[in-house]
LOVOMAR-883700 format. One record per atom (N, C-alpha, C, O): x, y, z; residue in three letters. Coordinates in steps of 0.001 Angstrom, whole numbers, plus 500000, padded with zeros to 6 digits. Layout:
// residues N
XYZALA ...
//
This chain:
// residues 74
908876431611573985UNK 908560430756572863UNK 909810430056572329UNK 909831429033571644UNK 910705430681572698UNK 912127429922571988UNK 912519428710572849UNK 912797427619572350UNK 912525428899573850UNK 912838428106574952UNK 911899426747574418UNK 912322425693574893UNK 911116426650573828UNK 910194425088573227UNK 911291424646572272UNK 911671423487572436UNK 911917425402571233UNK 912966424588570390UNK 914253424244571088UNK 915169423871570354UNK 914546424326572773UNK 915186423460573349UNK 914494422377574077UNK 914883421217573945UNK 913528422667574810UNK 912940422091575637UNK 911765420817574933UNK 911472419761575495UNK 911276421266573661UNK 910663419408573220UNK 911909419005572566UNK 912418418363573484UNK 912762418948571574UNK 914247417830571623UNK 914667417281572524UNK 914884416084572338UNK 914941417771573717UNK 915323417650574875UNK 914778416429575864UNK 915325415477576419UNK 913404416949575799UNK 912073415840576440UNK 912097415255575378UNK 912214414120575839UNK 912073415048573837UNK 912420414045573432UNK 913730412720573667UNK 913786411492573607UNK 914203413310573815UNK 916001412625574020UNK 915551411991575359UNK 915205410862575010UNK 915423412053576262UNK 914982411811578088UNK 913833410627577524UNK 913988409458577877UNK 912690411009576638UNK 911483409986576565UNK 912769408781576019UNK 913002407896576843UNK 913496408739574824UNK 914156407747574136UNK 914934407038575022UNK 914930405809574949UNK 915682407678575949UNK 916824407214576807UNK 916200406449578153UNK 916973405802578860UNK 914517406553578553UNK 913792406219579106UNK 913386404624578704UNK 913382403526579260UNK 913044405203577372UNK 912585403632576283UNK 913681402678575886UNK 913688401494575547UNK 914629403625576049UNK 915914402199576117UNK 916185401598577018UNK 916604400449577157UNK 915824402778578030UNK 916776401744579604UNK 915632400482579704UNK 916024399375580075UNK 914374400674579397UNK 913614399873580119UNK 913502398440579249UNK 913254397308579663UNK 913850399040577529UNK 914007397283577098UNK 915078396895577012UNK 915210395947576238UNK 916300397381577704UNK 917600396972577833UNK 917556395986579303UNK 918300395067579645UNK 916278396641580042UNK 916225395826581440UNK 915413394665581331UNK 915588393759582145UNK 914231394521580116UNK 913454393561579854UNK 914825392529579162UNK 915384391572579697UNK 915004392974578188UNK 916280392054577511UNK 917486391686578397UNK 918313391095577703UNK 917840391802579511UNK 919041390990580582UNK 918214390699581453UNK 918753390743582559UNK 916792390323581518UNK 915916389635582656UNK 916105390475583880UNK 916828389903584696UNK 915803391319584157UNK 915419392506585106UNK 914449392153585884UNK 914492392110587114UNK 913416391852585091UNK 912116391354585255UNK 911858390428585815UNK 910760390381586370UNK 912776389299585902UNK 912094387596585736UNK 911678387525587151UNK 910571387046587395UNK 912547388010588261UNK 911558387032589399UNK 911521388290590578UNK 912402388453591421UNK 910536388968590460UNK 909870390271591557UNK 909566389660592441UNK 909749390366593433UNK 909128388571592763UNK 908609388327594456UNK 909875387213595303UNK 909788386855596478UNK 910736386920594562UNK 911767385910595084UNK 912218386466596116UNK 911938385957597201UNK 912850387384596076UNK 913769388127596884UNK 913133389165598235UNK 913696389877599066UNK 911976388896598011UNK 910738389050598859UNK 910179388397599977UNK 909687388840601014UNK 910393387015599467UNK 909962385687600189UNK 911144385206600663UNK 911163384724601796UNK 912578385269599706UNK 913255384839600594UNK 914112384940601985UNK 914639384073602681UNK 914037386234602085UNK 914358386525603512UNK 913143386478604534UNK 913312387214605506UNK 911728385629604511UNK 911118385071605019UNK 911427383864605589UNK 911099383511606721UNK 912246383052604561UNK 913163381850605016UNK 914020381690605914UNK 914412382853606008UNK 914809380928606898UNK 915933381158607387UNK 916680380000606110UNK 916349379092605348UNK 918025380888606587UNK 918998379765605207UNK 919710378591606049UNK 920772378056605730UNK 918829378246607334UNK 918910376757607369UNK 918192375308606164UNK 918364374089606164UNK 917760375805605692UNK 917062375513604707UNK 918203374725603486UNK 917886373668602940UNK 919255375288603253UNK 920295374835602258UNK 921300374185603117UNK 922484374163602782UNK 920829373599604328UNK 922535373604604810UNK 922103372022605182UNK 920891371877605343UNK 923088370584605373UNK 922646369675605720UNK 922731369264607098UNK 923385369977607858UNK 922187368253607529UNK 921754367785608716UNK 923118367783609152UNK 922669368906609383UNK 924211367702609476UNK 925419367796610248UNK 925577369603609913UNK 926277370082610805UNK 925185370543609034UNK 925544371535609292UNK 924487372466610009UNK 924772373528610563UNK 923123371867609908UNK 922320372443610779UNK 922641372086612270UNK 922698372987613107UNK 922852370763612609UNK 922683370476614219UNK 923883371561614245UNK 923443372692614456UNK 925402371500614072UNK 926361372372614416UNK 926047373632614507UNK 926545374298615415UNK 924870374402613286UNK 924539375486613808UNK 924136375617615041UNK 924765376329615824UNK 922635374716615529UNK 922292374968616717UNK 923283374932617554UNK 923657375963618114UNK 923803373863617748UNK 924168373821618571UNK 925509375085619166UNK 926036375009620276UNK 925878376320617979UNK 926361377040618419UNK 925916378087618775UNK 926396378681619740UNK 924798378596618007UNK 923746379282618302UNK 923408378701620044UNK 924208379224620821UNK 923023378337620311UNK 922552377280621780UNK 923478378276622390UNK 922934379174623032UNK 924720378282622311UNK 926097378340623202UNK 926117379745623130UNK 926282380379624172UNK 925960380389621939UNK 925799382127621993UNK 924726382268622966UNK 924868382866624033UNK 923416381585622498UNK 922582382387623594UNK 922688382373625127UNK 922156383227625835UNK 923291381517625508UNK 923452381204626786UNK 924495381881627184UNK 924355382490628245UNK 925375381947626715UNK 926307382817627337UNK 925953384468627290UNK 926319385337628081UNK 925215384578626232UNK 924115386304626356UNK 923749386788627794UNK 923960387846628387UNK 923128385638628134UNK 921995386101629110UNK 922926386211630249UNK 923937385594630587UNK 922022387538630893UNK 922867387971631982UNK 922702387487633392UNK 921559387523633849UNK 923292387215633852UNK 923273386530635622UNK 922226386825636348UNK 921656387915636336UNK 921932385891636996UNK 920598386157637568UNK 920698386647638910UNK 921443385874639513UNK 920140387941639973UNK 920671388281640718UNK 920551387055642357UNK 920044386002642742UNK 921344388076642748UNK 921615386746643631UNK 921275387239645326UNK 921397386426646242UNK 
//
Protein backbone atom coordinates (compact mmCIF):
# COMPACT_ATOMS: atom_id res chain seq x y z
CA UNK A 1 0.00 0.00 0.00
CA UNK A 2 2.85 2.42 0.48
CA UNK A 3 4.40 1.81 -2.65
CA UNK A 4 0.97 3.95 -4.29
CA UNK A 5 2.38 7.20 -2.45
CA UNK A 6 5.40 6.71 -4.81
CA UNK A 7 4.04 5.20 -7.65
CA UNK A 8 0.72 7.73 -8.54
CA UNK A 9 3.22 11.12 -8.18
CA UNK A 10 5.42 9.41 -10.18
CA UNK A 11 2.81 8.32 -13.06
CA UNK A 12 1.78 11.63 -12.49
CA UNK A 13 5.12 13.43 -13.37
CA UNK A 14 5.63 10.81 -16.70
CA UNK A 15 1.62 11.74 -17.70
CA UNK A 16 2.89 15.79 -17.46
CA UNK A 17 6.29 15.27 -19.11
CA UNK A 18 4.25 13.24 -21.80
CA UNK A 19 1.77 16.37 -22.19
CA UNK A 20 4.60 18.60 -22.65
CA UNK A 21 6.65 16.82 -25.05
CA UNK A 22 3.72 16.52 -27.30
CA UNK A 23 2.63 20.36 -27.32
CA UNK A 24 6.17 21.36 -27.45
CA UNK A 25 6.14 19.13 -30.80
CA UNK A 26 2.73 20.65 -31.97
CA UNK A 27 4.26 24.23 -31.21
CA UNK A 28 7.83 23.81 -33.50
CA UNK A 29 5.58 22.13 -36.33
CA UNK A 30 6.39 18.45 -35.76
CA UNK A 31 3.28 17.89 -37.26
CA UNK A 32 2.99 19.94 -40.43
CA UNK A 33 3.82 17.61 -43.24
CA UNK A 34 3.47 13.47 -42.39
CA UNK A 35 3.17 12.27 -45.89
CA UNK A 36 6.02 14.52 -47.62
CA UNK A 37 8.81 12.61 -46.74
CA UNK A 38 6.88 9.58 -47.76
CA UNK A 39 6.27 10.53 -51.28
CA UNK A 40 9.35 11.99 -51.66
CA UNK A 41 11.66 9.32 -52.02
CA UNK A 42 9.08 8.05 -54.59
CA UNK A 43 10.58 10.84 -56.72
CA UNK A 44 13.93 10.67 -58.30
CA UNK A 45 15.76 14.15 -57.50
CA UNK A 46 16.14 14.55 -61.17
CA UNK A 47 13.29 16.49 -60.74
CA UNK A 48 15.25 19.76 -59.21
CA UNK A 49 18.13 19.62 -61.39
CA UNK A 50 18.11 21.53 -64.94
CA UNK A 51 18.20 20.37 -68.40
CA UNK A 52 22.14 20.65 -68.77
CA UNK A 53 22.34 18.97 -65.30
CA UNK A 54 20.05 16.21 -66.05
CA UNK A 55 21.45 15.25 -69.65
CA UNK A 56 25.12 15.24 -67.74
CA UNK A 57 23.59 13.01 -65.27
CA UNK A 58 22.57 10.55 -67.85
CA UNK A 59 24.85 10.69 -69.59
CA UNK A 60 27.19 9.54 -66.69
CA UNK A 61 25.01 7.25 -65.32
CA UNK A 62 24.99 5.72 -69.22
CA UNK A 63 28.91 5.36 -68.73
CA UNK A 64 28.63 3.67 -65.14
CA UNK A 65 26.31 1.25 -66.45
CA UNK A 66 28.17 0.14 -69.22
CA UNK A 67 31.19 -0.23 -67.88
CA UNK A 68 29.22 -2.57 -64.95
CA UNK A 69 28.29 -5.09 -67.17
CA UNK A 70 30.40 -7.92 -67.40
CA UNK A 71 31.98 -9.33 -70.72
CA UNK A 72 30.21 -11.39 -72.65
CA UNK A 73 31.72 -14.86 -72.99
CA UNK A 74 33.51 -15.53 -75.84
Amino acid sequence: MTILYLLIPLSLILLGLAVWAFFWAVKHDQFDDLEGPAHRILFDDENDLTAEQRAEHKKTSSQRTDSDEPEPPA
